[in-house]
N, C-alpha and C positions, 0 to 999 in steps of 0.2 A: 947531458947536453947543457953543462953548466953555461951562463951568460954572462958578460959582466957589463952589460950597457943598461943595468937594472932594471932589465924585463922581467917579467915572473909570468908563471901558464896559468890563468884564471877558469875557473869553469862558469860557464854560461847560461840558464836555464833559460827556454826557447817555449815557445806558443807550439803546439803539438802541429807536427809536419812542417814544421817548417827550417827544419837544421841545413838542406841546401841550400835554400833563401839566403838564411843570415850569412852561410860560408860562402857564398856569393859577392852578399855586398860590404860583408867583413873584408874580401880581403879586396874589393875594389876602394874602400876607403883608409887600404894601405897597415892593415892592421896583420899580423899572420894566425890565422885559424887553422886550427884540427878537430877532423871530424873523421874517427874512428869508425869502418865501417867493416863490417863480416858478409858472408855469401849465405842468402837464404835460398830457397824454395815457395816458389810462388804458383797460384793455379788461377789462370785466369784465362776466359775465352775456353775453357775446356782442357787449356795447354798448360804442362806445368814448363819451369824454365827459373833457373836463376839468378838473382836479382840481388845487388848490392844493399845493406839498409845499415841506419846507424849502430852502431855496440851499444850506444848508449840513448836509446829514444827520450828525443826531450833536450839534450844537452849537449855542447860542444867543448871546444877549450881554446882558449885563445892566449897569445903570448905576445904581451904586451906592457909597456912602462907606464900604467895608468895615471896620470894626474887627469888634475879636476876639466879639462879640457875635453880628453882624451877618454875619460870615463863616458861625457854626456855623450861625445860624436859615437860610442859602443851602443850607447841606451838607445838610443836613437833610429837604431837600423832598426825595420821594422820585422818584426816579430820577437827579438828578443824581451823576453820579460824582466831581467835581470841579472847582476852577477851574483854569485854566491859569497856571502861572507862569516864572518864569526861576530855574529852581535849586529848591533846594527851600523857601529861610524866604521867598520876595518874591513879594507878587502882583505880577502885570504888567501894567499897563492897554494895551488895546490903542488905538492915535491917534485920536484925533476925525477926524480926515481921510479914515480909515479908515470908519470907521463911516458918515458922513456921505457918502459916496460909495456906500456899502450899500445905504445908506437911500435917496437919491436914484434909484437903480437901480431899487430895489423898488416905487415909488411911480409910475414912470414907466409900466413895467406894458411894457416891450419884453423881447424875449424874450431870454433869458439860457442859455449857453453852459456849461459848466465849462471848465476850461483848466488845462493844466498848470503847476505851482508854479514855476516857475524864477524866476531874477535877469539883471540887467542891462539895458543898455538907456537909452531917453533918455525921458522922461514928454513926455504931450503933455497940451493941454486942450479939452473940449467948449466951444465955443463959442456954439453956440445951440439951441434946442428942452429935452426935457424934460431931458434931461443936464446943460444949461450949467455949467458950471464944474467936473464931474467930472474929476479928474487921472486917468490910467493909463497904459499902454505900449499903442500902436498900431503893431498888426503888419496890414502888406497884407496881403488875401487876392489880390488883385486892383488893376490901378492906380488904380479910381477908390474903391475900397472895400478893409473891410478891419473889423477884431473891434478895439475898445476892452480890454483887461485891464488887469481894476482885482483887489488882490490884499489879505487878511489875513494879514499875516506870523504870526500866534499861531497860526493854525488852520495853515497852510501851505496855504491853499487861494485860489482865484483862481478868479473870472469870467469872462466875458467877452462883449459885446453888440455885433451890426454895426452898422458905422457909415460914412457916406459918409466920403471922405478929404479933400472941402471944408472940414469940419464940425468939424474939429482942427486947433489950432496945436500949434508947441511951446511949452514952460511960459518963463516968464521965466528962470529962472536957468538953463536951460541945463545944466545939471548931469549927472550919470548917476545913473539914478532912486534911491531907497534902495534896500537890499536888501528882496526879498519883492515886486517887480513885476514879471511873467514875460515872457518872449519866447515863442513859440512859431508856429514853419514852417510852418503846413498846409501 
């Protein structure tokens, strides 16, 4: 979902509970937020039932052309604590690729995992169904099965959804994935 009006997709870091809030009045004051959300189970009143909650507790992402204006009217919503950067004067956009495989996830509506942050590894691709073209690290659980891990290097956090082991190649270049795609053993 490449841009060219030099917007880039920032991650957000948020006052606990409050990622509706800011997707709220984020996008009342005309900004475009994303807030990745999966289907829990909840028990409450005795009843269980469930319930929408963020993928990512704590953070959102927003896509936006930040100058200095535009930066403070972000800071400003209240509960946001800050955006994420590298150091301290640079924001850091996080990859379209990134996001975009988020997105793809979310929209899919299969159920989603957490997984541990690590690195390395070799990326594979979804080949067909609601995933197609998702990149991430496939790790067996099993020989014919096995979790997809798709990973945002800014948050240091990482997904992860089952998936048949027919259902993936490796990517073309063959490469060892960037850092911020995990491995993880069950």
């Amino acid at each position: 979902m490449l841009q060219t009006d030099g917007s880039a997709w920032y991650a957000v870091w948020l006052r606990s509970n409050y990622e509706h809030t800011v997707h709220r009045q984020l996008s009342a004051k005309g900004f475009q937020p994303f807030l990745p959300e999966v289907q829990t189970w909840s028990r409450r009143l005795g009843m269980r039932r469930a319930i929408r909650t963020p993928m990512f507790p704590g953070y959102l992402f927003v896509r936006a052309s930040l100058d200095k204006h535009r930066y403070i009217d972000l800071l400003k919503v209240q509960g946001v604590v800050r955006v994420l950067e590298d150091g301290w004067t640079r924001l850091t956009p996080v990859p379209d690729p990134e996001i975009d495989a988020i997105q793809q996830i979310a929209a899919a509506g299969v159920t989603v995992f957490p997984c541990a942050h690590l690195r390395g590894g070799e990326r594979v691709r979804v080949l067909d169904g609601p995933l197609a073209g998702v990149e991430g690290m496939f790790v067996h659980d099993k020989p014919s099965r096995g979790r997809l891990v798709v990973s945002v290097d800014m948050l240091g956090r990482s997904i992860a959804v089952e998936m048949d082991a027919a259902g993936v190649e490796p990517c073309p270049s063959a490469q060892p994935m960037v850092p911020g795609l995990c491995e993880r053993r069950l």
